[in-house]
N, CA, C and O atoms as a printed pandas DataFrame, in Angstrom:
     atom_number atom_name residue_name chain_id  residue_number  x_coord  y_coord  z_coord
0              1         N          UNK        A               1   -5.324   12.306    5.695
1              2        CA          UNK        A               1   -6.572   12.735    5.094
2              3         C          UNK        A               1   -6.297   13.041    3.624
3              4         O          UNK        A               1   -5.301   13.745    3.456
4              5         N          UNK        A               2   -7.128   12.574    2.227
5              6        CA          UNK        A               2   -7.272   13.155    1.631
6              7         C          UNK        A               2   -8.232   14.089    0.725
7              8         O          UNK        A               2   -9.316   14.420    1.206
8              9         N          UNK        A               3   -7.924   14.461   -0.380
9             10        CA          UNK        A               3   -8.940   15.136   -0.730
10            11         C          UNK        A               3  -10.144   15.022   -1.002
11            12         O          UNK        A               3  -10.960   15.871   -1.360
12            13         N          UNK        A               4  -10.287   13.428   -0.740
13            14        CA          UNK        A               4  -11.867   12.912   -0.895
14            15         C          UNK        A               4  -11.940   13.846    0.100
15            16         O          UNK        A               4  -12.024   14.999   -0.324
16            17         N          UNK        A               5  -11.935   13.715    1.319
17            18        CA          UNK        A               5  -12.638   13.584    2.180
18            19         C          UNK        A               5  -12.615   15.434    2.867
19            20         O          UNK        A               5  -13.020   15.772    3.979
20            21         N          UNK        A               6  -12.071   16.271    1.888
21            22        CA          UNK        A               6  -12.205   17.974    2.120
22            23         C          UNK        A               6  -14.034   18.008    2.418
23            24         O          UNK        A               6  -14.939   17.245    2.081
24            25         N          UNK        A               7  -14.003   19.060    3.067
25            26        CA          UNK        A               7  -15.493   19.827    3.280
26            27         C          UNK        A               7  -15.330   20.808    2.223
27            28         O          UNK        A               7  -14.210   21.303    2.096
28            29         N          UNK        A               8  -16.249   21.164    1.456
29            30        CA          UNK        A               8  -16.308   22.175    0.465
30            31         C          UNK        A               8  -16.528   23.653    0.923
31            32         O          UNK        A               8  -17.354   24.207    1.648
32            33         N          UNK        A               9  -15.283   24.122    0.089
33            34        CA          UNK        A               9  -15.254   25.609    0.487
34            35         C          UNK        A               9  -14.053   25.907    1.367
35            36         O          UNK        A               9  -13.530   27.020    1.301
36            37         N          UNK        A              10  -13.715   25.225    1.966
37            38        CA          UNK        A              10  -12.630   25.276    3.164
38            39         C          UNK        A              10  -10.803   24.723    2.485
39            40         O          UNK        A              10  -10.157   23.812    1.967
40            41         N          UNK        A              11  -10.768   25.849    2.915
41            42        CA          UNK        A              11   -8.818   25.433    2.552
42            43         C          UNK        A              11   -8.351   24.648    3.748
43            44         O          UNK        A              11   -8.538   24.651    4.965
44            45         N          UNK        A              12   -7.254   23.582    2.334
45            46        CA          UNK        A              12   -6.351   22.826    2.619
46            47         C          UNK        A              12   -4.836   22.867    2.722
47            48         O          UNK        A              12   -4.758   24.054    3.038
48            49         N          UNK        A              13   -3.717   22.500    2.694
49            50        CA          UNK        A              13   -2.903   22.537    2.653
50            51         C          UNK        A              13   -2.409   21.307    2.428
51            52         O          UNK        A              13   -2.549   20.390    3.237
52            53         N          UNK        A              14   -1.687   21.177    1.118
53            54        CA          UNK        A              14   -1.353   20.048    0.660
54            55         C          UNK        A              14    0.056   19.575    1.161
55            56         O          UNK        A              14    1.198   19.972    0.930
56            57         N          UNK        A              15   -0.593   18.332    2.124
57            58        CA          UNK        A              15    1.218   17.623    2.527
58            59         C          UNK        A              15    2.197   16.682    2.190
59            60         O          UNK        A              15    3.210   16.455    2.850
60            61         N          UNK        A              16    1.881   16.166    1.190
61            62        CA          UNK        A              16    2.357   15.114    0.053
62            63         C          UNK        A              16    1.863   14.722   -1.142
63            64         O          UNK        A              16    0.956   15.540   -1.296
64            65         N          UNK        A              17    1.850   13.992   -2.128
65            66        CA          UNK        A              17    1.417   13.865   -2.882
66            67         C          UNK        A              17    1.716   12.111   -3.235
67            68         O          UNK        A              17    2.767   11.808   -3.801
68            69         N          UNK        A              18    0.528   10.842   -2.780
69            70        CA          UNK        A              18    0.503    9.587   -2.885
70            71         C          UNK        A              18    0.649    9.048   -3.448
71            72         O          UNK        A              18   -0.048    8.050   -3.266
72            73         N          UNK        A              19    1.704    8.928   -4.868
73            74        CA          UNK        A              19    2.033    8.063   -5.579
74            75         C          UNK        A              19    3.361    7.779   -5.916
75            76         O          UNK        A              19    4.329    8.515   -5.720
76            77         N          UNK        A              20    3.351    6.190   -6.659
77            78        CA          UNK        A              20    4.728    6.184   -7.423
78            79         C          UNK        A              20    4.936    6.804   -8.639
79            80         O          UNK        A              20    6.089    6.963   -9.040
80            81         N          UNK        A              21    3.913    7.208   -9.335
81            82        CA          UNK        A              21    3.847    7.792  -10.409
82            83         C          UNK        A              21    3.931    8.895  -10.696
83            84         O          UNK        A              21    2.993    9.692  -10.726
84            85         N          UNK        A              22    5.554    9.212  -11.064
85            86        CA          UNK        A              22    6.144   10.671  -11.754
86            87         C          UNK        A              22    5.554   11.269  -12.736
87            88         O          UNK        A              22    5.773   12.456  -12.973
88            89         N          UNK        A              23    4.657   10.478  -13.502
89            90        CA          UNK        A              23    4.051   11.536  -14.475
90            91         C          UNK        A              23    2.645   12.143  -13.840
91            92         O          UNK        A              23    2.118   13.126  -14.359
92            93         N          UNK        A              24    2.162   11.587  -12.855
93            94        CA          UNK        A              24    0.688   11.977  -12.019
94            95         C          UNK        A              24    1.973   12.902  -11.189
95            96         O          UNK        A              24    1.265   13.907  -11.129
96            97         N          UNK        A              25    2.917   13.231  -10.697
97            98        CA          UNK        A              25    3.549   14.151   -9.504
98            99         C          UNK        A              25    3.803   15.004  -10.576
99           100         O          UNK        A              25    2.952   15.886  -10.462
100          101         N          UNK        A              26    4.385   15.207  -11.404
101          102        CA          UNK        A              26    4.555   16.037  -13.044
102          103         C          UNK        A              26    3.300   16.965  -13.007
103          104         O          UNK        A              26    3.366   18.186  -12.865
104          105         N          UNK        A              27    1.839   16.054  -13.189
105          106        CA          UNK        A              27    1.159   16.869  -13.900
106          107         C          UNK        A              27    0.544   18.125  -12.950
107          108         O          UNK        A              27    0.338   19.299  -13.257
108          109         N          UNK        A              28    0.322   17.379  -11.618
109          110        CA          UNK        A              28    0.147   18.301  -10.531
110          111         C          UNK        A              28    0.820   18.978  -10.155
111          112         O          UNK        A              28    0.404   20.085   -9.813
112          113         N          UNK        A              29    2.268   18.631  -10.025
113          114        CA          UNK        A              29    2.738   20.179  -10.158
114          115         C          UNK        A              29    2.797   21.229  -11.142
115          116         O          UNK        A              29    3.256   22.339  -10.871
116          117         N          UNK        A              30    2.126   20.759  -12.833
117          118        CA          UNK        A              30    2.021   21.715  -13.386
118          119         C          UNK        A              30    0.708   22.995  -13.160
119          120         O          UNK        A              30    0.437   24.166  -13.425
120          121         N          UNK        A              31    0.150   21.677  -12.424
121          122        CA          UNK        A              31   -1.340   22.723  -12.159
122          123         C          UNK        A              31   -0.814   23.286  -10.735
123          124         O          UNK        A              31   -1.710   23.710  -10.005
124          125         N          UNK        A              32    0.228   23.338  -10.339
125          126        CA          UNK        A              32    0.417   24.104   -8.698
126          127         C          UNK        A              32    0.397   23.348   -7.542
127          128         O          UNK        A              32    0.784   23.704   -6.429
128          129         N          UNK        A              33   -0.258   21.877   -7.989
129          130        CA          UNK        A              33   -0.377   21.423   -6.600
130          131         C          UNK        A              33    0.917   20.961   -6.132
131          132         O          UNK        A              33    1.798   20.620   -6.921
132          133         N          UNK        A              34    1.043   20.943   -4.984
133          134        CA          UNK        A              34    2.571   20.274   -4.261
134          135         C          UNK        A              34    2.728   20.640   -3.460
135          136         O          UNK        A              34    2.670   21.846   -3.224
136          137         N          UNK        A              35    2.998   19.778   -2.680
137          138        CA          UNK        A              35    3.177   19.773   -0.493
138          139         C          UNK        A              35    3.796   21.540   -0.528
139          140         O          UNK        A              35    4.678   22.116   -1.165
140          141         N          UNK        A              36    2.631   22.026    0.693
141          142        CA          UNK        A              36    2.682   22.990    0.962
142          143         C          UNK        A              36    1.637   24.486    0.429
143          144         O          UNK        A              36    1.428   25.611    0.883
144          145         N          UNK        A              37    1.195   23.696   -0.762
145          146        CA          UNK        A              37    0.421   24.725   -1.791
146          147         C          UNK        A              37   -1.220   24.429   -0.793
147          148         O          UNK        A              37   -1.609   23.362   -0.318
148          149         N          UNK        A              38   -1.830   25.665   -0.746
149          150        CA          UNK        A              38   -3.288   25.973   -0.462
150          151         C          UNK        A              38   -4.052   24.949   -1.599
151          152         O          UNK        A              38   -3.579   24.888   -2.734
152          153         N          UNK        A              39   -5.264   24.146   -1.232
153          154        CA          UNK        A              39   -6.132   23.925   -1.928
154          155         C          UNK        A              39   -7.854   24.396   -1.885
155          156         O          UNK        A              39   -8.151   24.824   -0.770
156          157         N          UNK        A              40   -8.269   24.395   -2.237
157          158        CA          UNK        A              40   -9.900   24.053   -1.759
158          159         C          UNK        A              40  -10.993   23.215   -2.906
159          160         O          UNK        A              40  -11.005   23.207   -4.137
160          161         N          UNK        A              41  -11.726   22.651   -2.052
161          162        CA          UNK        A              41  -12.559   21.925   -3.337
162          163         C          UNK        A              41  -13.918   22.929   -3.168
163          164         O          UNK        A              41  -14.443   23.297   -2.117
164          165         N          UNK        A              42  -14.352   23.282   -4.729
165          166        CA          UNK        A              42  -15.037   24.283   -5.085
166          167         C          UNK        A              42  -16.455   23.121   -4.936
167          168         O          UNK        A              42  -17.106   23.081   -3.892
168          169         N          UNK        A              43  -16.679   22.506   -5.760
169          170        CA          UNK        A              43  -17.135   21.402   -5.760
170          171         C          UNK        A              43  -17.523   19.801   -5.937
171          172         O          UNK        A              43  -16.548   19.316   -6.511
172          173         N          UNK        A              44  -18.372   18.897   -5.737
173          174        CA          UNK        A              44  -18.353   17.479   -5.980
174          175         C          UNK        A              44  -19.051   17.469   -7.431
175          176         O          UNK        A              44  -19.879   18.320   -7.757
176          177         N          UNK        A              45  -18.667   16.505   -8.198
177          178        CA          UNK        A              45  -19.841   16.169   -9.638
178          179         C          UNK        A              45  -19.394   15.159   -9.391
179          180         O          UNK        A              45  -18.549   14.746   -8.597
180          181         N          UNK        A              46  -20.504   14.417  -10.715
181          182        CA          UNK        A              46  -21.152   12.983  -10.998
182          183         C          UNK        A              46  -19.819   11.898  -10.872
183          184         O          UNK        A              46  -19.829   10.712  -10.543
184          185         N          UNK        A              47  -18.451   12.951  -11.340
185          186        CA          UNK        A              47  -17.121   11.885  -12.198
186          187         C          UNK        A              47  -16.242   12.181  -10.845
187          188         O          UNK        A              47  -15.560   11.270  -10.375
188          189         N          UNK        A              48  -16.269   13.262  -10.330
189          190        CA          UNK        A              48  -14.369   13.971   -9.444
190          191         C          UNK        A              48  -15.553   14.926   -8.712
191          192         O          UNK        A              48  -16.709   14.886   -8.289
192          193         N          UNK        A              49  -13.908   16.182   -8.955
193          194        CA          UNK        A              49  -14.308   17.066   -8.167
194          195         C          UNK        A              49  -13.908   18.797   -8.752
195          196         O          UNK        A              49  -13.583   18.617   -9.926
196          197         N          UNK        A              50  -13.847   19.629   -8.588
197          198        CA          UNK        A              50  -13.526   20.617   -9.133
198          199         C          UNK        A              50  -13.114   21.460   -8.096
199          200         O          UNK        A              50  -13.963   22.002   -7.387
200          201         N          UNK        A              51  -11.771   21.662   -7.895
201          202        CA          UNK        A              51  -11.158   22.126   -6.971
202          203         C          UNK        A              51   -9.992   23.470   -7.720
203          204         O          UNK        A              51   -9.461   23.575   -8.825
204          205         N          UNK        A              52   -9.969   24.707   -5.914
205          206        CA          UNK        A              52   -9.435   25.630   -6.829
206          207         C          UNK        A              52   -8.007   25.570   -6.375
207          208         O          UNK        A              52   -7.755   25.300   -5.200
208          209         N          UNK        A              53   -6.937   25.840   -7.368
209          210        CA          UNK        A              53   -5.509   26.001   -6.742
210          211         C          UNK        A              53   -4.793   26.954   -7.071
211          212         O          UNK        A              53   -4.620   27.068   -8.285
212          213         N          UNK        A              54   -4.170   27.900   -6.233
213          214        CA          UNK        A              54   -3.303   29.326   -6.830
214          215         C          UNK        A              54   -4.793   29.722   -7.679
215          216         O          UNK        A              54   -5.897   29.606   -7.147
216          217         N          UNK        A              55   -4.627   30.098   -8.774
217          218        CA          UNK        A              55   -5.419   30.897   -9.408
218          219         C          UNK        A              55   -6.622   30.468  -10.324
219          220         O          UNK        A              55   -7.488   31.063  -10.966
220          221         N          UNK        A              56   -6.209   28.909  -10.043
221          222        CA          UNK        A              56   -6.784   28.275  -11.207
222          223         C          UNK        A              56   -8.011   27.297  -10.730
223          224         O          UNK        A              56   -8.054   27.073   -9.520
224          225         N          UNK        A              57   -9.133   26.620  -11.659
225          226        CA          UNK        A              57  -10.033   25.624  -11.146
226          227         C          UNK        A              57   -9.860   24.837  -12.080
227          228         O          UNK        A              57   -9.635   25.151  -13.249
228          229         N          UNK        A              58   -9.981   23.405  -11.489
229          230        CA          UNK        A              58   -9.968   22.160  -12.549
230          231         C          UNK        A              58  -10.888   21.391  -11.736
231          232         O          UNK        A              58  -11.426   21.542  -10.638
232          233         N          UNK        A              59  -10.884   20.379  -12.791
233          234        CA          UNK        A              59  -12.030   19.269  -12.546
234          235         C          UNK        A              59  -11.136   18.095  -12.572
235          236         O          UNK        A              59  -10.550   17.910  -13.638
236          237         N          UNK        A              60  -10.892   17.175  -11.501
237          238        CA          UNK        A              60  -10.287   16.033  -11.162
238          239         C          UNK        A              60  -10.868   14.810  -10.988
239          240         O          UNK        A              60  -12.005   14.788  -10.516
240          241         N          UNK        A              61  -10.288   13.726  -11.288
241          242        CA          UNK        A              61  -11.355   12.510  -10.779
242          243         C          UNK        A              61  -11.192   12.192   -9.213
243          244         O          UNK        A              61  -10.632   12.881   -8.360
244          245         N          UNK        A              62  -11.985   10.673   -9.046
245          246        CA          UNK        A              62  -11.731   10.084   -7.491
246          247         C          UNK        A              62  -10.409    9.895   -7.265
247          248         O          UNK        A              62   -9.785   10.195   -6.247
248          249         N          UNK        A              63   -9.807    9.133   -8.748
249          250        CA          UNK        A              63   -8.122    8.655   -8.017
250          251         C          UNK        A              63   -7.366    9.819   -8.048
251          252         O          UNK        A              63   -6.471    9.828   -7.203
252          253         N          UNK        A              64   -7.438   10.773   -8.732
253          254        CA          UNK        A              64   -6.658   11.754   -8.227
254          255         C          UNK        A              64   -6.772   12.364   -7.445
255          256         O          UNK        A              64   -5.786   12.896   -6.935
256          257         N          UNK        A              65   -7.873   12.548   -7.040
257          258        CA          UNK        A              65   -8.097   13.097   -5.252
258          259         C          UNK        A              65   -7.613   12.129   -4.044
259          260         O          UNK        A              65   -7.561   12.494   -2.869
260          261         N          UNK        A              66   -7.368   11.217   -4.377
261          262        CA          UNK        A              66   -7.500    9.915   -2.950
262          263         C          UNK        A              66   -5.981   10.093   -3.244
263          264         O          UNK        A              66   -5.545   10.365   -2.125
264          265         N          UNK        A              67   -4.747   10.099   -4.240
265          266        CA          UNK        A              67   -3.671   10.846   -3.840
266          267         C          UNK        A              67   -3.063   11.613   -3.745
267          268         O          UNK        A              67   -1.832   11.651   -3.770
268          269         N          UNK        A              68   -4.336   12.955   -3.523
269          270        CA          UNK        A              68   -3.442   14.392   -2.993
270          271         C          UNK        A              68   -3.842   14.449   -1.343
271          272         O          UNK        A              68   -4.990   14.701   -0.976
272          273         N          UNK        A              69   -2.368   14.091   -0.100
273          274        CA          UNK        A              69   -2.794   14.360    0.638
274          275         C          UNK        A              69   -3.141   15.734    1.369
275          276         O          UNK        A              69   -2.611   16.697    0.815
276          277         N          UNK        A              70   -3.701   15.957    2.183
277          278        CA          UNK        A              70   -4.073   17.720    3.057
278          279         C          UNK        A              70   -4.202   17.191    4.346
279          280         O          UNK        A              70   -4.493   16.106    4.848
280          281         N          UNK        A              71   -3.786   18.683    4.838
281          282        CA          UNK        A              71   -4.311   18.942    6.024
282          283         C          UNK        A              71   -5.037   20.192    6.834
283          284         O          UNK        A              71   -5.307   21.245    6.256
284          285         N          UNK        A              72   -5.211   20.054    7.678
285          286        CA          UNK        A              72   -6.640   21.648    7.603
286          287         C          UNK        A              72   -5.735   22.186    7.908
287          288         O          UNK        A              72   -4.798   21.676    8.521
288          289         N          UNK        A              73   -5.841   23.748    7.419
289          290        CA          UNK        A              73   -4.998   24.931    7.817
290          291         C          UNK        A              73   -5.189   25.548    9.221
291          292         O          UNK        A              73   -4.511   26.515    9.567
């Protein structure tokens, strides 16, 4: 499952992270995300999504959601 496909409001738990690309695994772990870290998506807009992690909220697109995987807590 990924984060497309979260219900809003509800925590995740992130169990990998889908790419070959070290600088997309880089940047997410600067924002906290990484197998094992709590997520939740706050909400959907027009472009991504705006999801909260540890302490923080950002606004993400589709492809970066389709490779953060979760699973329900």
């Amino acid at each position: 499952m990924t984060l497309l496909e979260a219900a809003l409001g509800k925590p995740y738990t992130v169990t990998h992270i889908d790419t070959d690309d070290e600088e997309l695994i880089d940047f997410l772990f600067t924002l906290g995300c990484y197998e094992g870290q709590s997520v939740v998506v706050v909400s959907h807009i027009s472009r991504g999504y705006v999801v909260a992690i540890r302490d923080g909220r950002y606004n993400i697109d589709a492809n970066l959601a389709q490779a953060i995987c979760i699973a329900e807590n």
